[in-house]
N, C-alpha and C positions, 0 to 999 in steps of 0.2 A: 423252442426245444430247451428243458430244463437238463442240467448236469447232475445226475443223480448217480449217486456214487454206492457200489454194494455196501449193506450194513455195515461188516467189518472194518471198511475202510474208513466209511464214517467215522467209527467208533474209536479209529486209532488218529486218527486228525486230533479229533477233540483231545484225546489221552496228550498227543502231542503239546497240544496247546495249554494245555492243563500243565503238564511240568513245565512248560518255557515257564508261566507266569508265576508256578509256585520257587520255580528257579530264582527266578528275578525276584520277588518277596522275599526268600530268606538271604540272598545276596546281602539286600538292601538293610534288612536287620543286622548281618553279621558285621557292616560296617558301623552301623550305630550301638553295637555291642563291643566293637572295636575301639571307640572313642571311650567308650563308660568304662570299660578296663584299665585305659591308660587314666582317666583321671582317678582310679580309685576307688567305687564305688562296689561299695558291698555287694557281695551277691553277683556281682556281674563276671566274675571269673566262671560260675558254678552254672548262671544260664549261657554263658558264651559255647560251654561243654556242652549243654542239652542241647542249642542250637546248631552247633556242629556234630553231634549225633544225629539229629534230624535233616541235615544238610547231606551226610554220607549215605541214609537213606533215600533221599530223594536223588540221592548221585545216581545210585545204582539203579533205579526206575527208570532214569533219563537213558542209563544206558542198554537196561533192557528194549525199553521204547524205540530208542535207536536202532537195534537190532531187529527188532518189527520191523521196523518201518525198512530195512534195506532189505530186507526177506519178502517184503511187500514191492517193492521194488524190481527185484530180480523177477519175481511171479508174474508180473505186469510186462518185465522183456521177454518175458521167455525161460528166462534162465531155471535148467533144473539139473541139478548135483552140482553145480560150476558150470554148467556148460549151457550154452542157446544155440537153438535150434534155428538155421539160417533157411526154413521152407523154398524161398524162391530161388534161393542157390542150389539147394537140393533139388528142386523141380530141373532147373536150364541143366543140371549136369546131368540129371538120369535123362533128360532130352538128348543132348549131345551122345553118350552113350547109345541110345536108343536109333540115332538117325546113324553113326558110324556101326551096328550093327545091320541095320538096314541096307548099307552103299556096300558093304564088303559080305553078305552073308545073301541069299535069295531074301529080296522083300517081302515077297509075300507067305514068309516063316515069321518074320519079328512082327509083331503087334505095334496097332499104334499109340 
């Protein structure tokens, strides 16, 4: 049995994984941009700015992805407006309901 996952979801794993590692890549520059500014080197004040421009971008990507992904999430429990739908609860109560109508009312009026 293979785990095949609908398109969509696919498609947001990879996006996921796509910013972790573009995350971690500009990270790992902005500390070696960090080093070259303290010792002085020209120009490195001017890419440390273009770098952190592209770092607040990829911020906000990370957090719309995020937000996918927990809208993917809730979709997958249930959840819809805020609220899940607790089926088997709703079933045993409309039963209980249903069998206390039957013992206090003529049975063969209530449905099974």
């Amino acid at each position: 049995m293979t785990d095949k996952k609908p398109p969509d979801e696919a498609g947001l794993d990879a996006e996921i994984e796509q910013v972790r590692r573009t995350m971690s890549y500009l990270t790992e520059l902005l500390a070696l941009m960090e080093d070259e500014v303290m010792e002085g080197e020209p120009g490195a004040i001017r890419e440390a700015a273009k770098l952190l421009g592209e770092i607040r971008n990829w911020s906000k990507l990370a957090m719309e992805t995020e937000a996918r992904f927990e809208e993917r999430e809730k979709r997958r429990e249930g959840v819809v407006n805020g609220y899940a739908l607790d089926l088997e609860e709703a079933r045993a109560t409309i039963g209980c309901r249903m069998a206390r109508l039957r013992r206090c009312c003529d049975a063969g009026r209530v449905s099974e």
